[in-house]
N, C-alpha and C positions, 0 to 999 in steps of 0.2 A: 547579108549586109553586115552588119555591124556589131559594136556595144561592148562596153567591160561590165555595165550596170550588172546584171545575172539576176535580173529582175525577173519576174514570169513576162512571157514573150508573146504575144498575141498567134491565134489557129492561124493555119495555114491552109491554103488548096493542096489536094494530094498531087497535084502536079508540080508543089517547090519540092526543095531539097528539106529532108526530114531536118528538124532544131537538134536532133543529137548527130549531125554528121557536120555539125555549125562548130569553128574555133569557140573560146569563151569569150572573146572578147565580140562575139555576133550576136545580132537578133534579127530577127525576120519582117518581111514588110507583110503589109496584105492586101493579097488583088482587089480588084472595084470589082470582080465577080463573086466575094466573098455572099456566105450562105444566106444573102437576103431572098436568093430564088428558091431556096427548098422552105423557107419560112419556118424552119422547128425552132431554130433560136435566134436571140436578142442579142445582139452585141452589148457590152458594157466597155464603162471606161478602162477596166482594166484588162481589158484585152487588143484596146490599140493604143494605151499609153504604157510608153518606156518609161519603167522607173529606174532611180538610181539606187543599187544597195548599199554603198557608202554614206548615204548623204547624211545620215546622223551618225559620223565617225568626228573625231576630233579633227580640228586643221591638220596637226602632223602625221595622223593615220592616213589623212585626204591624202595629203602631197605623196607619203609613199607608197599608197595605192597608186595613184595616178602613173607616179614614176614606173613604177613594176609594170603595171599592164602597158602605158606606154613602151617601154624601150623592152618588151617582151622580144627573147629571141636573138637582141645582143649580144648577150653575154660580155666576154672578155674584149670585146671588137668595139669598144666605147670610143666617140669621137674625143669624148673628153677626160682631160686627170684634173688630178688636184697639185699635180708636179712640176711648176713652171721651166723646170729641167728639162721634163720629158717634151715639152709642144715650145708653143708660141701662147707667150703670157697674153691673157685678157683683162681687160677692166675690173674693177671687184663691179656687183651688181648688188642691189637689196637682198635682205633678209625676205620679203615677203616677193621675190621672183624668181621663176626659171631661166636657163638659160636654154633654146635651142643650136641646134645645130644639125648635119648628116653626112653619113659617110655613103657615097656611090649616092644618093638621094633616099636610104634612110632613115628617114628623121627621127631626131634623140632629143630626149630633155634630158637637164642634169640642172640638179641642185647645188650650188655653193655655198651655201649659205651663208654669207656676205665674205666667205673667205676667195683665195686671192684663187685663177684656174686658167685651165690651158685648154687649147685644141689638141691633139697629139698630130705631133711632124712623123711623116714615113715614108720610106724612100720607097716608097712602092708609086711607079706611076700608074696604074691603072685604077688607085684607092685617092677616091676625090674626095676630102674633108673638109665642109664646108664651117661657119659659126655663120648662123641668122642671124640670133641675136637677143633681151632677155624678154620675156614674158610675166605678166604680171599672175600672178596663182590665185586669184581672183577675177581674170580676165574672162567673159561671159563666152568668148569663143577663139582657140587659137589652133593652130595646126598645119602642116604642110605634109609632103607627099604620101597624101593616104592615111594620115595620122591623127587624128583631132581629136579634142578635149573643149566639151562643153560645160558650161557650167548655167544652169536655167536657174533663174531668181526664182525665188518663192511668190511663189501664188499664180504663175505663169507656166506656160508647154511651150515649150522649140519645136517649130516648125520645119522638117529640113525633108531633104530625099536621097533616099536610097533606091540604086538600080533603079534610077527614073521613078519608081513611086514615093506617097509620102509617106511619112512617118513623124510623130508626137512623141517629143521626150518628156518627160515629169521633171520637177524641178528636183535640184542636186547635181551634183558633178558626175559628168558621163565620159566615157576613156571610148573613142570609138574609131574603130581599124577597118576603113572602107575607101577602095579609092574611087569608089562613084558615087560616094558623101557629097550633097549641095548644102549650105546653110548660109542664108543672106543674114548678117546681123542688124541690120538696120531694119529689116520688116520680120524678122523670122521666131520674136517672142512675142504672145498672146496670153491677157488675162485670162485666168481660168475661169470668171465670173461673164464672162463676155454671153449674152444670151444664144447668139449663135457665130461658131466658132466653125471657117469654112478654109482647109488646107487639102486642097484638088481632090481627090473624090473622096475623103474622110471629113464626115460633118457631124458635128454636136449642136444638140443642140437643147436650151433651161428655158423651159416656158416658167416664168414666172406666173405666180398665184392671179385667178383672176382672168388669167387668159388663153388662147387655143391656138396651134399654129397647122394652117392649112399646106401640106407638102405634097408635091408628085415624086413617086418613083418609078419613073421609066414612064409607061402611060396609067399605071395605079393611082387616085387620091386619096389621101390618106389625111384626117383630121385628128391632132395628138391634143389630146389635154394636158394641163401643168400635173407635173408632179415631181417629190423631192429630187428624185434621181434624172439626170439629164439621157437626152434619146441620143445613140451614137447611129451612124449610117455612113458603113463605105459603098461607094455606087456612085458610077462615073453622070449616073441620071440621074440622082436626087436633085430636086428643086427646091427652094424655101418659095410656095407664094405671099407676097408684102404689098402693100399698098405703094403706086408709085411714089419716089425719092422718099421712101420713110425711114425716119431714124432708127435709132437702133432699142430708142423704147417704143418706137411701134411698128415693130416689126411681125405682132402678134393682135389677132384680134380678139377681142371682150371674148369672156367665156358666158356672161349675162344676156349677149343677144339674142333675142325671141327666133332669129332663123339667121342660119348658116348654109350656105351652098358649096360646097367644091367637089368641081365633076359631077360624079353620080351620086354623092353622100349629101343629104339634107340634113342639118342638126336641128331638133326644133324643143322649144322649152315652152309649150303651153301655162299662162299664167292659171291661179285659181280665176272661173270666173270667165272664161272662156277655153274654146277647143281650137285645134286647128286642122284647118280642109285640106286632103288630101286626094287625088287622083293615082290608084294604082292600074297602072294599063285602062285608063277611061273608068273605073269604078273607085266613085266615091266612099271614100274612105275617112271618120273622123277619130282623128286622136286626141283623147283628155287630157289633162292634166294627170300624169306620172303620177303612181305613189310615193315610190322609191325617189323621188327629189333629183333621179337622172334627169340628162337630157334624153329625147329619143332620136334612135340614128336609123334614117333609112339609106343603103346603101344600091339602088337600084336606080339605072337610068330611065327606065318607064314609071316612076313613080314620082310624081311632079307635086308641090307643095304650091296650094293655090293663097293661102293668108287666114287670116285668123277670126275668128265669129264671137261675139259674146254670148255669153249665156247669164249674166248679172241682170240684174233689173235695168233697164232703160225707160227714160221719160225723154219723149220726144214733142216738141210746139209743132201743129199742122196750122196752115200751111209750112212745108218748108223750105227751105233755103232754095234749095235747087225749083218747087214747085213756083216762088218766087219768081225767080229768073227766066222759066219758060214763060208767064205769063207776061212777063216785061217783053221778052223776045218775042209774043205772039201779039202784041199790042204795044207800040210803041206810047201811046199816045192813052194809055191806061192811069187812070187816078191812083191815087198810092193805095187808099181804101180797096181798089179793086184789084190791088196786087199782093196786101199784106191781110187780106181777110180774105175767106171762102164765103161768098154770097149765097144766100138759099129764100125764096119767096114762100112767106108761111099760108097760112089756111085765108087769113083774109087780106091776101092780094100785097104784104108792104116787104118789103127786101131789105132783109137782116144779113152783117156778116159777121162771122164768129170768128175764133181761133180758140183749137181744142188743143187740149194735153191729154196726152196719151203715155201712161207706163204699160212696158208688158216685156215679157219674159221670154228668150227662146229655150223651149223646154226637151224639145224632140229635135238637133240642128239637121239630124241627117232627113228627117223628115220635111222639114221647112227651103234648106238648097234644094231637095231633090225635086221639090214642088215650084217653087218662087226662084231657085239660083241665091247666089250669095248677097246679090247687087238686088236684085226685087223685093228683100222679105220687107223693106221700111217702105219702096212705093205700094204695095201691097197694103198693108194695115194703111198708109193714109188715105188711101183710095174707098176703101169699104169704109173707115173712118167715116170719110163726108158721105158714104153714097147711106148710110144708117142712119147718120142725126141728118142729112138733107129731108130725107121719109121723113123722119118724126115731124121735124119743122113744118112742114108742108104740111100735113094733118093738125097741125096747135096753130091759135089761134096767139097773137101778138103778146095779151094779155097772160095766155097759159103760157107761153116763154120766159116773161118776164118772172113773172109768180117762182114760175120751178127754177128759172137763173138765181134766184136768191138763196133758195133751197141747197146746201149742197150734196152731190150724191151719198146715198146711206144718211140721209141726218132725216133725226126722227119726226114726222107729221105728225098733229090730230089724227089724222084718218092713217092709218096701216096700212088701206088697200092703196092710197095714193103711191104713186112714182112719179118721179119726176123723169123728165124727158133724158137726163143722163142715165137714169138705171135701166129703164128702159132700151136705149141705144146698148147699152153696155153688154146685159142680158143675150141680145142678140149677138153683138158683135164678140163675143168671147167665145160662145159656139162656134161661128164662122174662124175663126181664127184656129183655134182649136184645132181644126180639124186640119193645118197647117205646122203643128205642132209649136203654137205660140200660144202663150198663155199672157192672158188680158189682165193688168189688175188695175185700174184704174183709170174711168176714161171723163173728163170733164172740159165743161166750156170755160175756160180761161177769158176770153174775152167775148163781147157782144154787141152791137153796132146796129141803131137802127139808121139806115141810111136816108129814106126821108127824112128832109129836112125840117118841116112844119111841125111832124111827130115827135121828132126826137127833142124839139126846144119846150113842146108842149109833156114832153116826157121828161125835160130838164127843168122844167118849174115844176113839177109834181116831186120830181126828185128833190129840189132844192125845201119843198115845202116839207117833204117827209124826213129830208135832213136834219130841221130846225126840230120837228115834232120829237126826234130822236135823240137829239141834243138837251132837250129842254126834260125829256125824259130820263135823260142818263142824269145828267144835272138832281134831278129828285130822286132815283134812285140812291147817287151818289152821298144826294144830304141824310136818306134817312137812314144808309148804310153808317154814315158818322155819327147818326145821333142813339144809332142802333151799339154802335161799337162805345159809344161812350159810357151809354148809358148800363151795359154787360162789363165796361172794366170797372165802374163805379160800384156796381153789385158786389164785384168779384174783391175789390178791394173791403168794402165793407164784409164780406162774408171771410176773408181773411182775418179781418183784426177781431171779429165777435171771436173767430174759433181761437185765436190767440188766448183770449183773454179766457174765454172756457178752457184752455188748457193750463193756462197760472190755477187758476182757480179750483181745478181739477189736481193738478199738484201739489199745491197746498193742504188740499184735504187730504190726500193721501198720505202728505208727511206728517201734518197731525196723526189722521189713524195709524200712521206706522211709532207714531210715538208712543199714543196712548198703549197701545198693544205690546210696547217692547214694555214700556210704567206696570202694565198687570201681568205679563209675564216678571216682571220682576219681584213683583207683591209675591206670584204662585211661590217662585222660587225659594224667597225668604223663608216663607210659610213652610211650604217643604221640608226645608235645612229646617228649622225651627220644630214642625213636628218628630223629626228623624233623631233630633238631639234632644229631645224629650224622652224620645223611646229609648234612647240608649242611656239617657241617663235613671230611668227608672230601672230599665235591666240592669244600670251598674250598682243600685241601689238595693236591689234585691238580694242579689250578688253576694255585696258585702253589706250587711246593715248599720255596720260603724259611721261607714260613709252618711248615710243619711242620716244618723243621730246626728254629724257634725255641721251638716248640712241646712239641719233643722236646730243647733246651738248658734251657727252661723246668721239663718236669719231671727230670731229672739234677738241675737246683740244687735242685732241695725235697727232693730221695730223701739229697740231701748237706747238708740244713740242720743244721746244730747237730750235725754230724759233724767228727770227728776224722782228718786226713789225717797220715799218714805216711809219707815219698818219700824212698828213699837217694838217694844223691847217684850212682849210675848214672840215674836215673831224671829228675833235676834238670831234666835239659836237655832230654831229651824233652816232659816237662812243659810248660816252657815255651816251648817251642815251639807246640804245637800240645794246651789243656787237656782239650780238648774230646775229642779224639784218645786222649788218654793215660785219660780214664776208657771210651771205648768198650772199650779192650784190658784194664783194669781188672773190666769189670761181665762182658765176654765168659772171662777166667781165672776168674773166682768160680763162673760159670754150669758152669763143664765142673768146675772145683774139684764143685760140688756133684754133678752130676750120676754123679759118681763114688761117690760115695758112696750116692748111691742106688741 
């Protein structure tokens, strides 16, 4: 086929002609036999998209690539000069156009570049030199006999055919030398973003996030999950299936659907919480909820997907919905009483109807279908349901229903050994169940109906009188709860403000004894200093004993300040002589003067 691009060129069947016996300016188609029957490999986009290897070249490097590979093989045998001498003068044209034209059919571009240009005249008649006429070098498709130059927008693929098959150009300018080149311009460029993108047996196709796309190839089904990279498929039998006239955003179905069918492939996403029933060749088969957070794929035609079972807790109201409706259809002419309750005649003759709640669990499913079916396991439990509390009923007497109806299952008695008629049913009915791989947790009478009439108004004034009894007793419980609550925040407030005040008080004292204590620590301290400078002063006295004569001159004059001396004149001269002398003998007469008198 074709191509100047020199892009990598998509596989080929060993039956084409090998890509190095190809001009440069070729590249190869690929049959709708291509290797989806031997299944080792995956097509990618780059191996049946043409790309262009110029296309990040500058415009001027574009145009004289283009030229070169275009007018390959000319050489000197150009329709056109630049010589208005040599031909037949032309119009000028733009700067940003080619000009075609061809010789014998030919065809040539030629650049003028807004300068003035010719056809060349030659006397040769057998040499037909034509001018077309100019082209834009931007123009998205132009070419004649055999010749073309593509140019694919960006973010789009040309859709065109060679030797009758298709083939996908990539965006950028493509120089391409084929004369059984088809390309429609009007429908033949495609967004690259298009989810699926369908050019005769070459199909792409972008599951976006979120969704799954159901395809056949040939009679295979084949279910693809999204992912980044888009699935290519040449094969004249690929299908897309879509839901009828669906757009093109739904062209794919939820990848979150609990169950998928196509063909023979089941997808199935058991939630937590439940399993799903499966039939392989007639044996039941159940599958859990995944670890791994796949979906699980059965790909077998004998393996049928029958729906899905709980295994959560369920609480279900008996009578139900449906048990409803048979008894309306088996009795037209039935009281509502006798369609919305299950009626049961107790020990002494009177006709009560109930409605029971029932929780329970299916623990064992494969045990419980294989027993009951998918559809039985709920008329099952409500069936034993009534046929276990109708026995109890029947054996209890009006008054022991009513007693243990107020009771509710598991709440504590005086009496231990007492049960009430629901744990009892319960007891039983959990065994039986059990053994159906259903586990019971909770079975009680939700409602209760004495249907005589006389009873139950004689039971609605006992009731109305035991209302008021209970009213009048909440009421006094109420009051002494208030005066109980009052009289505990009153303590509590008084027991607050005493510890308060014990705790001033307690503070207080404390900062006193921390006072006193710092006052005699400070006494010690003195004390201390005062005996340690006593000590030192006596060592410094010993020391030197001048010091202390001075010391002891020192205090004589203070003991004599602003004293009155008086010295006869026997004493004068003593005196001064020796002052110091003369009060020793002075303070030692006064001492014995006194001592006498004591």
């Amino acid at each position: 086929m074709i191509e100047g691009s020199g892009s990598k060129t998509p596989k080929r069947n060993s039956d084409e002609i090998s890509v190095k016996s190809l001009s440069i300016h070729e590249a190869n188609t690929l049959s709708s036999e291509h290797e989806h029957e031997s299944g080792n490999e995956e097509l990618t986009l780059s191996q049946i998209v043409i790309r262009s290897d110029f296309a990040n070249e500058s415009s001027e490097r574009q145009s004289k690539i283009i030229l070169d590979r275009f007018n390959q093989g000319i050489g000197k045998n150009s329709a056109f000069t630049d010589s208005p001498a040599l031909g037949r003068g032309l119009s000028r044209v733009d700067v940003s156009y080619f000009v075609m034209g061809h010789r014998n059919q030919v065809a040539e571009l030629y650049d003028p570049r807004g300068q003035r240009f010719s056809t060349v005249l030659t006397p040769d008649p057998t040499v037909n030199i034509k001018y077309v006429g100019p082209v834009s070098k931007t123009a998205h498709y132009f070419g004649a006999y055999g010749k073309h130059v593509l140019n694919v927008p960006a973010g789009h693929y040309a859709k065109a055919f060679s030797k009758n098959r298709p083939v996908l150009y990539g965006e950028g300018p493509h120089v391409i030398i084929d004369p059984t080149f088809q390309f429609d311009e009007n429908n033949g460029f495609v967004n690259q973003q298009e989810p699926f993108i369908e050019h005769s047996t070459i199909n792409i196709l972008r599951i976006p996030a979120g969704k799954i796309a159901k395809v056949w190839i040939g009679t295979q089904p084949h279910i693809l999950e999204s992912r980044r990279d888009p699935y290519v498929f040449v094969d004249a039998q690929f299908k897309l299936v879509s839901p009828d006239g669906a757009k093109k955003a739904q062209l794919f179905e939820s990848s979150s659907c609990t169950f998928v069918e196509h063909g023979s492939i089941k997808r199935i996403i058991p939630h937590t919480g439940e399993v799903a029933i499966t039939y392989n060749n007639g044996i039941l088969t159940i599958i859990p909820t995944p670890k791994d957070g796949k979906p699980v794929i059965i790909d077998s035609p004998t393996h049928n997907f029958e729906g899905f079972i709980s295994t959560s807790l369920q609480t279900c109201l008996f009578p139900s919905k449906e048990t409803k409706q048979q008894a309306l259809a088996d009795n037209k002419s039935a009281l509502a009483d006798e369609i919305n309750l299950k009626i049961f005649q107790t020990r002494d003759s009177l006709r009560v109807g109930v409605v029971l709640v029932v929780a329970f669990k299916i623990v064992d499913p494969e045990l419980a279908i294989t027993k009951l079916g998918k559809e039985g396991i709920i008329n099952h439990i409500e069936n034993v349901s009534f046929a276990d509390m109708g026995k109890a009923i029947q054996l209890s007497t009006l008054q022991e229903i009513m007693y243990f109806n107020s009771i509710k299952p598991g709440q504590a008695t005086n009496d231990d050994s007492v049960q009430t008629i629901q744990d009892r049913v319960k007891s039983h009915l959990a065994r039986d169940l059990f053994d159906y791989g259903v586990e019971l947790s909770r079975l009680q009478i939700e409602t209760m109906k004495v249907l005589d009439t006389e009873i139950a108004k004689k039971l609605a004034g006992q009731s109305v009188t035991s209302a008021e009894f209970t009213t009048k007793q909440a009421t006094l419980v109420k009051e002494y709860d208030i005066k109980t609550t009052e009289a505990r925040l009153k303590a509590e407030t008084d027991n607050i403000a005493l510890e308060q005040r014990n705790k001033a008080i307690i503070s207080e004292s404390q900062a006193k004894l921390s006072s006193a204590q710092r006052e005699a620590e400070s006494l010690l301290i003195t004390a201390e200093a005062q005996r340690k400078a006593s000590e030192l002063q006596g060592e410094l006295y010993t020391k030197y004993p001048i010091l202390a004569e001075i010391e002891l001159a020192r205090i004589k004059a203070e003991a004599l300040k602003n004293a009155t001396l008086y010295i006869t004149p026997q004493d004068a001269g003593a005196f001064m002589n020796s002052p110091l002398v003369y009060f020793d003998k002075m303070i030692n007469a006064n001492n014995t003067i006194q001592q006498k008198k004591n």
